[in-house]
C-alpha positions as CSV (number, residue, x, y, z in Angstrom):
1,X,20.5,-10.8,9.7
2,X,21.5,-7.3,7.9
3,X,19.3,-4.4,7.8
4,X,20.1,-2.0,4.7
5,X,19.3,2.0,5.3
6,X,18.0,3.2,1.8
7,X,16.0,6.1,0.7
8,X,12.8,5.6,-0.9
9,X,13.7,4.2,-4.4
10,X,12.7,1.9,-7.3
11,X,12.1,-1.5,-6.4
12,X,11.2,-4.7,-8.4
13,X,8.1,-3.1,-9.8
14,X,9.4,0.7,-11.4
15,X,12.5,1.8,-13.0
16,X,12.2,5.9,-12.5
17,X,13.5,7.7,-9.4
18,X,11.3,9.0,-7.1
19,X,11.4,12.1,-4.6
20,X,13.9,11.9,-2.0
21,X,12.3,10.1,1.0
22,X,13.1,9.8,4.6
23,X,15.9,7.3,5.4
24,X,14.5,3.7,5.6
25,X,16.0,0.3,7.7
26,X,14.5,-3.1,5.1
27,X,15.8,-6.4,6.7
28,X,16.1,-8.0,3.5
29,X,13.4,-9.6,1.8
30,X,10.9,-6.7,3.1
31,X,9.2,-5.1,0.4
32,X,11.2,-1.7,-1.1
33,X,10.3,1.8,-1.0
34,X,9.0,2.8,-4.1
35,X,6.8,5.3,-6.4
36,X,3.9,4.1,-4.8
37,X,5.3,4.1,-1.2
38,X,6.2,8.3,-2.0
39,X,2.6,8.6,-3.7
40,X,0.6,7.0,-1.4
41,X,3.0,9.0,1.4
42,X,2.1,12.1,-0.9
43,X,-1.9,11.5,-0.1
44,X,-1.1,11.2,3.4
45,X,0.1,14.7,3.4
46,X,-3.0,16.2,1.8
47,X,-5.0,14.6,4.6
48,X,-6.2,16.3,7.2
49,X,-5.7,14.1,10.2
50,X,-7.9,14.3,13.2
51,X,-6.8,15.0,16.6
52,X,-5.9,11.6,18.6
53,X,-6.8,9.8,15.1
54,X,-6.7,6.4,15.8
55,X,-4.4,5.3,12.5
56,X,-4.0,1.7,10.5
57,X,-1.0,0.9,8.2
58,X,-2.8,-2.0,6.0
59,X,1.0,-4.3,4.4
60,X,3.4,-1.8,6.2
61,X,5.9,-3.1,5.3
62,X,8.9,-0.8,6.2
63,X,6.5,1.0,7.9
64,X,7.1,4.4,5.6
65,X,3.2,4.7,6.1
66,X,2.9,4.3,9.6
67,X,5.4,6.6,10.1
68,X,4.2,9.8,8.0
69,X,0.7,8.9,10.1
70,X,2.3,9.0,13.5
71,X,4.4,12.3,12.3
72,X,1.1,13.8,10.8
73,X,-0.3,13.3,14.5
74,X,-2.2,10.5,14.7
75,X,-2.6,9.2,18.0
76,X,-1.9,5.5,17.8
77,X,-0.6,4.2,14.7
78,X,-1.1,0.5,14.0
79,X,1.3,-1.2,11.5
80,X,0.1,-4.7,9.9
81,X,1.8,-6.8,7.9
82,X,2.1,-11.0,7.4
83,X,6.0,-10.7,7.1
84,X,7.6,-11.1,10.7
85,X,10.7,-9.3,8.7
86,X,8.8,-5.7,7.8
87,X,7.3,-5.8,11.3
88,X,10.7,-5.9,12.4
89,X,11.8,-3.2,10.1
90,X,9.0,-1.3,11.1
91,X,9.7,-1.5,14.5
92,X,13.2,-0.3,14.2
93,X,12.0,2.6,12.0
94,X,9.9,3.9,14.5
95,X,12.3,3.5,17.5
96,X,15.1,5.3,15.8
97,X,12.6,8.0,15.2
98,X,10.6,8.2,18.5
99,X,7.2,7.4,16.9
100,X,4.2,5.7,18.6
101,X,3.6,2.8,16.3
102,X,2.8,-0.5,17.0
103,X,3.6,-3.2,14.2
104,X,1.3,-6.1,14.8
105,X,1.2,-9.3,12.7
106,X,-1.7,-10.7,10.1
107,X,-3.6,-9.2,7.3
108,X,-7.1,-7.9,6.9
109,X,-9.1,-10.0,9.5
110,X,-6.5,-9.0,12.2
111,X,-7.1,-5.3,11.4
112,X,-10.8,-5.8,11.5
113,X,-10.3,-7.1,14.4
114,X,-8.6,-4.0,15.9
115,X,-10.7,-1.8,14.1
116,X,-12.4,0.3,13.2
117,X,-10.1,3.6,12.4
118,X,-10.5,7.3,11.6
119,X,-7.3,6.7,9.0
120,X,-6.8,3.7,7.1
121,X,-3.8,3.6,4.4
122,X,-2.7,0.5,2.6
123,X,0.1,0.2,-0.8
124,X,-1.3,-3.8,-0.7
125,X,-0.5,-5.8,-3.2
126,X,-1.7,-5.4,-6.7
127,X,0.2,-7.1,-9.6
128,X,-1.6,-9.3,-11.7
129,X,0.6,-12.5,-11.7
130,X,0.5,-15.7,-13.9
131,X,1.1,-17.4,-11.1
132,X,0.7,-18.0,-7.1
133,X,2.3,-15.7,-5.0
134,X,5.1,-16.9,-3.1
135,X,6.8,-15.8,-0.1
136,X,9.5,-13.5,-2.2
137,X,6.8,-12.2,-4.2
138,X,3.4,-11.6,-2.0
139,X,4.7,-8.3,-1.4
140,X,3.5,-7.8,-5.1
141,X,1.7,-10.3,-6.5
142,X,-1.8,-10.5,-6.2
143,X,-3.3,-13.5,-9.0
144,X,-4.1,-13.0,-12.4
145,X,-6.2,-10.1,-12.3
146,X,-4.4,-8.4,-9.2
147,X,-7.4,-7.9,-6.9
148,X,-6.1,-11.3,-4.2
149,X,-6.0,-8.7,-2.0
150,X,-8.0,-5.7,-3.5
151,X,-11.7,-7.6,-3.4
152,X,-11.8,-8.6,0.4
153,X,-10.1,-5.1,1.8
154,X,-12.6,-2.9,-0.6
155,X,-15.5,-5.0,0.7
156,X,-14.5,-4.7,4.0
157,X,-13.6,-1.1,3.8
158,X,-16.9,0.5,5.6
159,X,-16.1,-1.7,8.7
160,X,-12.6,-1.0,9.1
161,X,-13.6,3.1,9.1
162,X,-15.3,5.0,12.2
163,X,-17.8,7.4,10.5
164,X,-15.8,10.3,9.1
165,X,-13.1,7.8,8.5
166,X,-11.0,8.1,5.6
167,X,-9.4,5.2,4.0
168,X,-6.4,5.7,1.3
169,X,-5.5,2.8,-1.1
170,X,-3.1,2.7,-3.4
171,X,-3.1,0.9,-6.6
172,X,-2.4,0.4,-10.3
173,X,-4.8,0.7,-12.9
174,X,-4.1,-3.1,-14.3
175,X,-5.9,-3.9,-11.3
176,X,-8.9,-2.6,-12.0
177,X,-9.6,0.8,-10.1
178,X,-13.3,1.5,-11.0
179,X,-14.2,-2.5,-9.4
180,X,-12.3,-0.8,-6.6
181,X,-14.3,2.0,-6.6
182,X,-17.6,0.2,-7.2
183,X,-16.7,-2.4,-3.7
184,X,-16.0,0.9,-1.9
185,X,-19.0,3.0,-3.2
186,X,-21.3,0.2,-2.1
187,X,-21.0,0.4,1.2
188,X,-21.5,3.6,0.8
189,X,-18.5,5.6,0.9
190,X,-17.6,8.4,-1.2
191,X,-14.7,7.7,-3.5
192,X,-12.1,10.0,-5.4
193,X,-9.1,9.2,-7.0
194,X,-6.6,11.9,-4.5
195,X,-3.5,11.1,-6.5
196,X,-2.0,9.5,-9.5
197,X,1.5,8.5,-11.5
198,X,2.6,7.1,-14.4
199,X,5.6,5.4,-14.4
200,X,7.8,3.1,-16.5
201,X,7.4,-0.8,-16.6
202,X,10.2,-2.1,-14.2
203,X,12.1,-5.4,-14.1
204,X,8.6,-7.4,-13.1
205,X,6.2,-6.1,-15.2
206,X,9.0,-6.1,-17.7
207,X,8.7,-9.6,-17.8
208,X,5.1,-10.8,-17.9
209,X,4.3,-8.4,-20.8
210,X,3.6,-11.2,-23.1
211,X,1.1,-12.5,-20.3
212,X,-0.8,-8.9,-19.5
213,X,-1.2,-8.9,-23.4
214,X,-2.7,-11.9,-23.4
215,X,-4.7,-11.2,-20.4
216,X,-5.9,-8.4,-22.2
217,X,-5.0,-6.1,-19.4
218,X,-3.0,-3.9,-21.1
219,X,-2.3,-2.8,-24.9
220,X,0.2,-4.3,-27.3
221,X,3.3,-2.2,-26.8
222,X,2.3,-0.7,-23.3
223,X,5.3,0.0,-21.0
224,X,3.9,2.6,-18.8
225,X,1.3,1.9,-16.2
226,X,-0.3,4.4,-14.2
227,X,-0.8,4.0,-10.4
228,X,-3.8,5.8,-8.3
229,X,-4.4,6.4,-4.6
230,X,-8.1,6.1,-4.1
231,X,-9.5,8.1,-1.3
232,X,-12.8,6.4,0.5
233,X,-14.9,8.2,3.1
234,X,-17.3,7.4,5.2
């Protein structure tokens, strides 16, 4: 198996370039850098992170996230993701860099399980799809309203945070941020919107126009969506 070593870039979802980026290993098949890796890595930095954090990486990935934690000092640094592949990318990401992360496998009950956190960040995904997710495509697709993944971490949210946690989520707005905002608000965590983009359609999007017309979730002619990191705390 090949690793590639890339800097964060476009993927399958955007067609812009994005801010130089650290250096990445992606066995293939692992989900690609990308403007909402740098922007979510972007809230991150505004953060203030507190001494011997304990730190989750919700869909790691590559592990980009993970890593900007354990370099912003986060104590422990857990990395989850359902793809044996990104936990190995992760791993090798860290190791080459001397960071304390630990990739573990599952999704959202295996991080409740290993909760709760002071710093929770998760790029999870988010695109509506006219179809199931498959194994190429789970790094993105998320059913027809994009919120597969959205509904069960937002409700779950207040439990994964210690109080005085802080939980940063990155999404698109075809998903639906204020029913993001709502889940999150009623467990009672405050919610602002810490960043936001607004990129070009890329090949993905590109091609289910005629669907996310239809589906009413965005206008006719749209080819721009805009992405948000939501910040929750507790």
């Amino acid at each position: 198996m090949t690793t590639s070593a890339e800097p964060v870039r476009p993927g399958p979802l955007a067609a812009r370039p994005v801010p130089p980026g650290p250096r990445l290993l992606r066995l293939p098949g692992v989900y690609r850098p990308q403007e909402d890796t740098a922007l979510l890595a972007a809230a991150i930095d505004d953060l203030t992170i507190p001494v011997g954090a304990r730190a989750l990486d919700l869909c790691t990935g590559t592990g980009a996230q993970a890593l900007t934690l354990a370099r912003r000092g986060a104590r422990t640094v857990l990395a989850v993701d359902l793809s044996r592949r990104a936990l190995v990318s992760a791993r090798l990401n860290a190791f080459v860099r001397q960071l304390a992360v630990r990739p573990c496998r599952g999704g959202l009950t295996r991080a409740l399980r290993e909760g709760p956190f002071d710093v929770v960040v998760a790029n999870p995904p988010y695109v509506p799809s006219p179809a199931p997710a498959v194994r190429s495509t789970r790094g993105w697709d998320a059913g027809p309203d994009g919120r597969a993944v959205l509904d069960p971490l937002c409700s779950a949210a207040g439990t994964l945070l210690r109080p005085g946690g802080t939980l940063l989520l990155v999404q698109s707005t075809m998903s639906d941020v204020d029913k993001s905002r709502e889940l999150l608000a009623a467990q009672g965590l405050r919610t602002s919107v810490a960043r936001s983009a607004r990129i070009p359609f890329g090949p993905v999007l590109s091609g289910r126009t005629e669907f996310l017309e239809a589906s009413g979730l965005i206008d006719p002619g749209q080819r721009l969506e805009e992405l948000v990191v939501l910040r929750a705390d507790r």
